[in-house]
C-alpha beads as a LAMMPS data file, in Angstrom:
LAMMPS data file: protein, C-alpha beads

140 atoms
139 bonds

1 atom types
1 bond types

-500.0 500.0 xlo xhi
-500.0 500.0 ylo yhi
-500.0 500.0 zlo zhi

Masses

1 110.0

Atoms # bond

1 1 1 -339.760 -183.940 445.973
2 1 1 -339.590 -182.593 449.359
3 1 1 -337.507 -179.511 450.469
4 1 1 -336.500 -178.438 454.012
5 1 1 -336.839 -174.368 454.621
6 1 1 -337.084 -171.986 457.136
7 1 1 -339.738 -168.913 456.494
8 1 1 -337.988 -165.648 456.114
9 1 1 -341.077 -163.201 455.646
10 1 1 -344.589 -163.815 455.477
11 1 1 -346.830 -161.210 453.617
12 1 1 -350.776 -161.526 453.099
13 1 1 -351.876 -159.617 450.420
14 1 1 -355.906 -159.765 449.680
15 1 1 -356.694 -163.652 450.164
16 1 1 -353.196 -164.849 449.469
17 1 1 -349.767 -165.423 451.657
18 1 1 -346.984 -165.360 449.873
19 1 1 -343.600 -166.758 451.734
20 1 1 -340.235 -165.967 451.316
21 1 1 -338.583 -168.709 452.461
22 1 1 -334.688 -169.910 452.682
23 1 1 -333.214 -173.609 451.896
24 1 1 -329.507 -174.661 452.526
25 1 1 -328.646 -174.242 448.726
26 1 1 -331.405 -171.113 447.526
27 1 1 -334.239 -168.710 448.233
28 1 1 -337.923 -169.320 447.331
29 1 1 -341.041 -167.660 447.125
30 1 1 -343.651 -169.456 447.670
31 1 1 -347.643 -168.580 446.747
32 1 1 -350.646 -169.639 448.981
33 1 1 -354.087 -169.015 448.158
34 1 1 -356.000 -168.378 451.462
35 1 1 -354.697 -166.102 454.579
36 1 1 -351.819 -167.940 456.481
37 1 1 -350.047 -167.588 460.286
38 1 1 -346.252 -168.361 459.771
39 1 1 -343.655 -167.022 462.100
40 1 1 -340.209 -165.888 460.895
41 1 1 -336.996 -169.098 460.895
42 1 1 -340.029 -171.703 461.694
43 1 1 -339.120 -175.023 459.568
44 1 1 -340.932 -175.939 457.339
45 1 1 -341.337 -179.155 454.413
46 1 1 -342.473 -177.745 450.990
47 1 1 -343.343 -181.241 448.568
48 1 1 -343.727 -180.211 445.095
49 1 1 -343.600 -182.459 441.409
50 1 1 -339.554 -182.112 440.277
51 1 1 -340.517 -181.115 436.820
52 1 1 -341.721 -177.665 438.360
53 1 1 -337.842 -176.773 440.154
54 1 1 -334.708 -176.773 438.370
55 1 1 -332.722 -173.662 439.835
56 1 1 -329.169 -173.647 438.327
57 1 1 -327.708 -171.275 440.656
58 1 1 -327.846 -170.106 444.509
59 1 1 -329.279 -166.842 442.971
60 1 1 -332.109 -168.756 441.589
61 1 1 -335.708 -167.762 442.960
62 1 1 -338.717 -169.716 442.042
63 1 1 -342.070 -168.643 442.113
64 1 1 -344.004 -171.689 443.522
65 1 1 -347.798 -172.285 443.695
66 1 1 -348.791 -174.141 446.711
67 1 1 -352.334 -175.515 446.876
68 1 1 -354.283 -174.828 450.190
69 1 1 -353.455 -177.977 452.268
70 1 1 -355.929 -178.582 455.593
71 1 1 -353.029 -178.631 457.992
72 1 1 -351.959 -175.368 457.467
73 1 1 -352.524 -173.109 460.188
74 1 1 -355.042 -170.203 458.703
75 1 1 -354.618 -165.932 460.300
76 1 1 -356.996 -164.034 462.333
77 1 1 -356.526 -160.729 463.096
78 1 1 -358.249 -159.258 465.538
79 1 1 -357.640 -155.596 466.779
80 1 1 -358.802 -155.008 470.382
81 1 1 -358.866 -151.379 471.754
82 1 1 -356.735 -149.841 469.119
83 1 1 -355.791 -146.406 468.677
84 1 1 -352.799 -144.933 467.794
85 1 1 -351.658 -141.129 468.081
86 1 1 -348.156 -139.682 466.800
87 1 1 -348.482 -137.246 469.778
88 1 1 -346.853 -138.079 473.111
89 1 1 -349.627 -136.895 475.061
90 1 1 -352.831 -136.423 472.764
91 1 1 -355.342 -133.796 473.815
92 1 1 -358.364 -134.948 471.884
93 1 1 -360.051 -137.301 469.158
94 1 1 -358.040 -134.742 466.465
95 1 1 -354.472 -135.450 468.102
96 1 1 -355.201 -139.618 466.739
97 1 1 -354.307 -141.058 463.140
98 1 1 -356.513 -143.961 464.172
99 1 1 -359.127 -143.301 466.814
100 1 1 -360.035 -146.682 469.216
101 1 1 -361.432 -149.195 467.797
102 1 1 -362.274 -153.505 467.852
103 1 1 -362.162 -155.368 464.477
104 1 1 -361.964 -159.008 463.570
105 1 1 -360.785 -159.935 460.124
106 1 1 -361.774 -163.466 459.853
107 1 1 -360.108 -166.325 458.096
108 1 1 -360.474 -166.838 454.481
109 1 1 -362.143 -163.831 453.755
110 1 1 -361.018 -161.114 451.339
111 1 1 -360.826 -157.641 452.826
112 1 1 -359.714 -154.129 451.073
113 1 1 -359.059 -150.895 453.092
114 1 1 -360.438 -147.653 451.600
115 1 1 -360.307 -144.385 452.546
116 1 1 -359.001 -140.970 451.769
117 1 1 -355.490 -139.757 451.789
118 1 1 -354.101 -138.915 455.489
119 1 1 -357.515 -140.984 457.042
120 1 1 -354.445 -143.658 458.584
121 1 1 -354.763 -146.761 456.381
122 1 1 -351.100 -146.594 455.995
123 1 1 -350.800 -146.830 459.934
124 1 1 -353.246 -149.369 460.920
125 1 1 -351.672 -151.922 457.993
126 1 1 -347.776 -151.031 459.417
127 1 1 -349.479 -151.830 462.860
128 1 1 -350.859 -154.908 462.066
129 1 1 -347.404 -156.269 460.695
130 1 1 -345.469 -154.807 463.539
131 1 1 -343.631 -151.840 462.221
132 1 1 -345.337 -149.266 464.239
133 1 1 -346.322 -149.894 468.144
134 1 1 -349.721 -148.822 468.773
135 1 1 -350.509 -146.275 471.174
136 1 1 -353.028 -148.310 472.763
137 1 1 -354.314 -151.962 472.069
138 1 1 -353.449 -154.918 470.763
139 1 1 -353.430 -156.954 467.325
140 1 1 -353.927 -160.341 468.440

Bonds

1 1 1 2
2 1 2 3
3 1 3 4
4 1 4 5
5 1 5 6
6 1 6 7
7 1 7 8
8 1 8 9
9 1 9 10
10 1 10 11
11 1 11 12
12 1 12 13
13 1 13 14
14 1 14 15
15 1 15 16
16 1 16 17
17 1 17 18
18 1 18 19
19 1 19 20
20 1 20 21
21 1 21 22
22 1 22 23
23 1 23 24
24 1 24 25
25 1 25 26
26 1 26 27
27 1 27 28
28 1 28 29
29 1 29 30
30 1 30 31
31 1 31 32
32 1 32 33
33 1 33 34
34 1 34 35
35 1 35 36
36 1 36 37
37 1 37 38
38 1 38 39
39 1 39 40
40 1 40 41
41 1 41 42
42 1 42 43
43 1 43 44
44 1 44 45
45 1 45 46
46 1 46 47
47 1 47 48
48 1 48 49
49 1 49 50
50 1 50 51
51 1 51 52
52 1 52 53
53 1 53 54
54 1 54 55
55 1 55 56
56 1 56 57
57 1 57 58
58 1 58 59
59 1 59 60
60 1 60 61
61 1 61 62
62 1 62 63
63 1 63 64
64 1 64 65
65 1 65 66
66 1 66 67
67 1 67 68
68 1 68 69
69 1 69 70
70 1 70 71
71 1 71 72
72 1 72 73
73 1 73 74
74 1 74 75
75 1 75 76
76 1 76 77
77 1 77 78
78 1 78 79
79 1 79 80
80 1 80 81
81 1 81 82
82 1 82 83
83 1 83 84
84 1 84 85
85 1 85 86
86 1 86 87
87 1 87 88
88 1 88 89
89 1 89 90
90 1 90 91
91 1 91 92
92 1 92 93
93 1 93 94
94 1 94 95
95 1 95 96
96 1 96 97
97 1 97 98
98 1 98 99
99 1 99 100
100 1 100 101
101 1 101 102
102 1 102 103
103 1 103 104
104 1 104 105
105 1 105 106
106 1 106 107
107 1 107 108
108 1 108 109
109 1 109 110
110 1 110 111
111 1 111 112
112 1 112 113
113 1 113 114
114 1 114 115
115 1 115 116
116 1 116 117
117 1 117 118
118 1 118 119
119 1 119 120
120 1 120 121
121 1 121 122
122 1 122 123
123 1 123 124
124 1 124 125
125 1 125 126
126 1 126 127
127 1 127 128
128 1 128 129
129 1 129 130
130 1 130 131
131 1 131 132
132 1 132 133
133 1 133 134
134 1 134 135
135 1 135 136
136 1 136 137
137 1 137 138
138 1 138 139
139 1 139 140
């Protein structure tokens, strides 16, 4: 069985993407082991066995295990320069929640992001999926 959607939100957590994605009829979620670039309303064709999707109503969501197929395209995320203050103008190295800095976090591989309370985890991760502008840099 093959399904038309469109991709509503993509989220990576650890080594997985899950997609929330949108068909004419119902929503789905779907599960992807590995790290995985999607943009937002790009079609997509999800093939799955019938036995595994039966939703009886447009409210249905289905939790959906897709195995890692070759084709799909697999995230980098590379921060170049980046440094982000809350300040307008910052003075100094204390006036930045995240001080500059280059990272690459490579495909496939399972990353965790430690630190203490207030050190600007919080900030890097909501600039990396484009809630907050940074102050300077990119996330490529």
């Amino acid at each position: 069985m093959a399904l038309d959607v469109h991709v509503d939100v993509a989220e990576i957590s650890g080594s997985e993407t899950f997609l929330h994605v949108h068909h004419e009829r119902f929503p789905l979620v779907l599960h992807l082991a590995g790290i995985h670039q999607f943009n937002v309303n790009e079609p997509l064709k999800v093939y799955f066995p019938p036995i595994n999707f039966t939703p009886s109503t447009s409210r249905d969501i289905r939790y959906i295990f897709l195995p890692v197929r070759e084709e799909l395209p697999m995230a980098e995320i590379t921060l170049k320069g980046l440094a982000h203050s809350y300040e307008k103008t910052p003075k100094g190295a204390a006036d930045y929640a995240i001080r500059q800095m280059d990272h690459v976090w490579h495909q496939g591989g399972a990353y965790a992001l430690l630190g203490p309370s207030g050190c600007g985890k919080s900030t890097l991760l909501n600039i990396i999926s484009g809630l907050l502008e940074p102050s300077e840099g990119d996330v490529l």
